[in-house]
C-alpha positions in Angstrom: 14.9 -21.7 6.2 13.4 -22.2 2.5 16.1 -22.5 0.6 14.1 -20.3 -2.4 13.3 -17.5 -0.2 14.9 -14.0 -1.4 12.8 -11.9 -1.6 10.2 -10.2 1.5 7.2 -7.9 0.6 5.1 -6.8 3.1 2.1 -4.7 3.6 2.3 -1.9 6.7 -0.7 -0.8 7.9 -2.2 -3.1 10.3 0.3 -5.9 9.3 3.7 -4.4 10.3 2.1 -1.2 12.1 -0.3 -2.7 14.4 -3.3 -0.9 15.9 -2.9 2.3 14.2 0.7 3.0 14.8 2.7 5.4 12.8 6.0 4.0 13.9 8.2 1.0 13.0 8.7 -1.0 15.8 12.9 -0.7 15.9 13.2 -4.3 15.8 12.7 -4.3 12.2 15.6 -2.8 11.1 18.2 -5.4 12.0 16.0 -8.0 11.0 15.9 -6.3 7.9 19.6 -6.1 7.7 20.3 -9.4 8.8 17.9 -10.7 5.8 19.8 -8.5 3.6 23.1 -10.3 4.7 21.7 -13.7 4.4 20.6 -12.5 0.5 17.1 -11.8 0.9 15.8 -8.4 0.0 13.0 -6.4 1.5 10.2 -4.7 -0.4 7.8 -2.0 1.5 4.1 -2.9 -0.3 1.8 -0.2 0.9 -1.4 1.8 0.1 1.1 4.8 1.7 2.7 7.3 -0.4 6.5 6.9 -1.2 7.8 9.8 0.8 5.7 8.6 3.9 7.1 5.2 3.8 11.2 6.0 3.0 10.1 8.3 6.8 9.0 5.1 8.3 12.1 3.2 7.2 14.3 5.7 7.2 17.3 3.5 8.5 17.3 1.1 6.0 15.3 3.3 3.1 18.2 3.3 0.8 18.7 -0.9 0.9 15.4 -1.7 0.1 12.4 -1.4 -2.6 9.2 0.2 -3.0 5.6 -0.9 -4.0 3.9 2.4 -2.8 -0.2 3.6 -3.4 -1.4 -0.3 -4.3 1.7 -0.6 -7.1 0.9 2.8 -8.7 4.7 3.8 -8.1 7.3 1.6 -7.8 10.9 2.7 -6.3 14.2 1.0 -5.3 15.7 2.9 -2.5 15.8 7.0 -3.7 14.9 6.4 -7.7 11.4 5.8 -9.0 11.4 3.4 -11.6 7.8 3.5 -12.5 4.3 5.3 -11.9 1.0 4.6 -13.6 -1.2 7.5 -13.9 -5.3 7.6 -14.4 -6.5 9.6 -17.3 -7.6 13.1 -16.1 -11.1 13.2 -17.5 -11.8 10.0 -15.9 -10.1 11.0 -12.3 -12.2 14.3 -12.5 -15.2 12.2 -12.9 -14.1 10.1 -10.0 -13.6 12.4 -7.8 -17.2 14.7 -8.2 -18.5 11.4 -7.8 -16.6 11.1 -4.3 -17.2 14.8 -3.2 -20.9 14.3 -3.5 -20.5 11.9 -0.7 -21.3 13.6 2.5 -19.2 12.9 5.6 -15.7 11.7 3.7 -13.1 13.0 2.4 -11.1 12.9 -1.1 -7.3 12.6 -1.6 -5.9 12.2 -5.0 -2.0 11.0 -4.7 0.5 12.4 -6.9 4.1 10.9 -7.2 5.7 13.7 -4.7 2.2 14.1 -1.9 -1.3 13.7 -0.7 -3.5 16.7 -2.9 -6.7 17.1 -1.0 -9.7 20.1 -0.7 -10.7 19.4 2.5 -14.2 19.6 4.2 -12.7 19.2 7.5 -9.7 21.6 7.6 -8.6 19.3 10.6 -8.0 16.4 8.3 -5.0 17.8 6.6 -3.3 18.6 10.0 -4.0 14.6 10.5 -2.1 13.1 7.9 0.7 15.5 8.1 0.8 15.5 11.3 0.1 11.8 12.7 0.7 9.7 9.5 3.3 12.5 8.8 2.1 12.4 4.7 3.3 15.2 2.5 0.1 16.8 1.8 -0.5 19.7 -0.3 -4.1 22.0 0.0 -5.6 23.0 -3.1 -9.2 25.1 -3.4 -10.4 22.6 -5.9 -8.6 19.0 -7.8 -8.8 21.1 -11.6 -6.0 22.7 -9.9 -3.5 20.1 -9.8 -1.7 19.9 -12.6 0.7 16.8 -11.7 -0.8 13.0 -13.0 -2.9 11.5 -10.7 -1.4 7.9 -9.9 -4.4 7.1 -7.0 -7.7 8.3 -5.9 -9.0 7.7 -2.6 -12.1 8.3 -0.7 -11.8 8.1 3.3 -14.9 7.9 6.1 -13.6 8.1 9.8 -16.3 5.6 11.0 -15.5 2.9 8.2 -16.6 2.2 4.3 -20.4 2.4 4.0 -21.9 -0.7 2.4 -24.3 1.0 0.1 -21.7 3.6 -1.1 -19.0 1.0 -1.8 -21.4 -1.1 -3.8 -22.4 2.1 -5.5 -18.3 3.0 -6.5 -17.9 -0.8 -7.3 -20.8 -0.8 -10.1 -19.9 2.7 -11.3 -16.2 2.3 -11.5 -14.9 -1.3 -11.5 -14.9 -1.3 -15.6 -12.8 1.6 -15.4 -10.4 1.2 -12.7 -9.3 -1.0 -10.0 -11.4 -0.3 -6.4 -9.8 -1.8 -3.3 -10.8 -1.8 0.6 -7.4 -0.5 1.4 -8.7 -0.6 5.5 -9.5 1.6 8.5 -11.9 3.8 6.6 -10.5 4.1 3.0 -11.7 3.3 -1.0 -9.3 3.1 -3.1 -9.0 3.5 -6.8 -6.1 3.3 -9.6 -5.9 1.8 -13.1 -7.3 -1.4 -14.1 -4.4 -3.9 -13.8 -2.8 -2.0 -11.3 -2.1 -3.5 -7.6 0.7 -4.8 -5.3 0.3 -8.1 -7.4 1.2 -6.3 -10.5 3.6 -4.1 -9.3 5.3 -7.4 -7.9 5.5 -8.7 -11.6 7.5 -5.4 -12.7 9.9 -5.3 -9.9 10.7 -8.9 -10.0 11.4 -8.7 -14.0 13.7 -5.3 -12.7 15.5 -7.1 -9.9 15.7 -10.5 -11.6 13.9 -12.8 -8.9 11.0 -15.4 -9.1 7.4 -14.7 -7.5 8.0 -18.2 -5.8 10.8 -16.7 -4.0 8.7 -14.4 -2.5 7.3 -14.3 0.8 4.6 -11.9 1.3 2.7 -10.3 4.5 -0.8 -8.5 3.8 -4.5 -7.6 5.7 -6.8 -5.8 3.7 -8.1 -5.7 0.1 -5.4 -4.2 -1.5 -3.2 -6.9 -0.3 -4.8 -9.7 -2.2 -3.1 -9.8 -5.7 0.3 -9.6 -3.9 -0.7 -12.7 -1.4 -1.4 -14.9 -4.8 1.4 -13.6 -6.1 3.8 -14.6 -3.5 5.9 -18.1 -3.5 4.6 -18.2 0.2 2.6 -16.0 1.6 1.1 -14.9 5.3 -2.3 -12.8 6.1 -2.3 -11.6 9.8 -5.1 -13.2 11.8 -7.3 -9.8 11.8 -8.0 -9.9 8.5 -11.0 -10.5 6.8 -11.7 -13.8 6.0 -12.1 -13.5 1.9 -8.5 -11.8 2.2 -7.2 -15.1 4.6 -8.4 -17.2 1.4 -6.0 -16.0 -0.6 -2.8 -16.8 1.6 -1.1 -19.8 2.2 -0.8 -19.2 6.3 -1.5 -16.8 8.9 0.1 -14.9 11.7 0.0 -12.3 14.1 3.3 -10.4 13.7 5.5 -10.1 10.7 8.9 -10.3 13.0 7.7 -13.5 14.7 7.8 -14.9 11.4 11.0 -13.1 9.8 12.8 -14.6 12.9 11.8 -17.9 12.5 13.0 -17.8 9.0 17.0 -16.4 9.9 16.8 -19.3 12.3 15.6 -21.8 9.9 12.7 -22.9 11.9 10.1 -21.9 8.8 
């Protein structure tokens, strides 16, 4: 085992939760409790929201840390410690923009669920009932009242190439646009990612980035895997996202038993 590894952070759509799934596999948990025992901690670094993911790990949720919606809330097992919000004029903006895009949809992430006026009214019924999000249906985003921490537009059959490039040269001097995978655009403050996020928590918890070992796949991944002491991008991911990791792999347990064994 690397004697300076204390700290895990890993992504969870398609790098712990493979091929769609909405489930952790139950092996994770005792790894995750064995790590803990050996002194290394376990941070959940996801696009999800923070209720979704303390339902994914719901075994363990209180013994480990959170870097939920790309780093724009940060928690350590049931306290939030920090949010960063996008200035309301600006998020309106954002998200006309993003309703004028036919066949999507808009969600706008508070701290406590997923706000969305839906075109589809079956979409809502899909994230709360498959991703099992807490979602909250409003007739139009001037009614929400609570900050806005993330912004993100959503196509079922994958990111269009013209319409990204069209959010990238609108938006990327105002705020930070991500591939966060299978379908989704996502958009919160300049400076704010899972890379960043990592920064605050490891100035909270008192640990080194090179103690970190990170896991990622997509976009939003990227500042975190150059972050990291040591870091791993699964072998699906794109190849400018492989770039910025030190090694790859297929599954996140293969590796977090290799390193309790000392065979990393």
């Amino acid at each position: 085992m690397p004697d300076n590894i204390r700290i895990i952070a890993s992504d969870f759509d398609g790098t712990i939760l493979k091929d769609g799934a909405q489930h952790v596999d139950e092996e994770y948990f005792p790894l995750i409790r064995e790590l803990k025992s050996m002194g290394i901690s376990f941070i959940a670094a996801s696009g999800r929201q923070y209720a979704n993911l303390r339902r994914l790990l719901e075994p363990v949720a209180e013994d480990i840390s959170y870097i939920c919606e790309n780093g724009a809330l940060i928690a350590q097992g049931g306290t939030i410690l920090y949010q960063n919000d996008i200035e309301r004029n600006l998020a309106l903006s954002l998200i006309r923009d993003m309703q004028d895009v036919p066949d999507s949809e808009v969600v706008v992430s508070g701290a406590d669920a997923s706000y969305m006026v839906p075109v589809d009214p079956l979409f809502p019924v899909m994230l709360r009932e498959k991703v099992k999000n807490q979602v909250a249906v409003l007739k139009d985003f001037g009614d929400m009242k609570l900050p806005m921490i993330k912004i993100s537009i959503y196509w079922p059959k994958g990111i269009p190439g013209d319409k990204e490039k069209w959010f990238h040269e609108k938006y990327d001097r105002f705020l930070n646009v991500v591939d966060g995978g299978n379908g989704w655009l996502d958009f919160t403050n300049k400076g704010v990612d899972k890379g960043s996020a990592l920064r605050l928590l490891a100035a909270k918890e008192q640990f080194f980035l090179d103690e970190v070992l990170a896991f990622g796949d997509s976009e939003n991944d990227m500042a975190m895997l150059k972050e990291a002491g040591l870091s791993y991008a699964m072998n699906t991911a794109k190849e400018h996202v492989k770039k910025c990791a030190d090694r790859e792999c297929s599954m996140v347990s293969r590796v977090l038993e290799d390193l309790i064994a000392g065979r990393l």
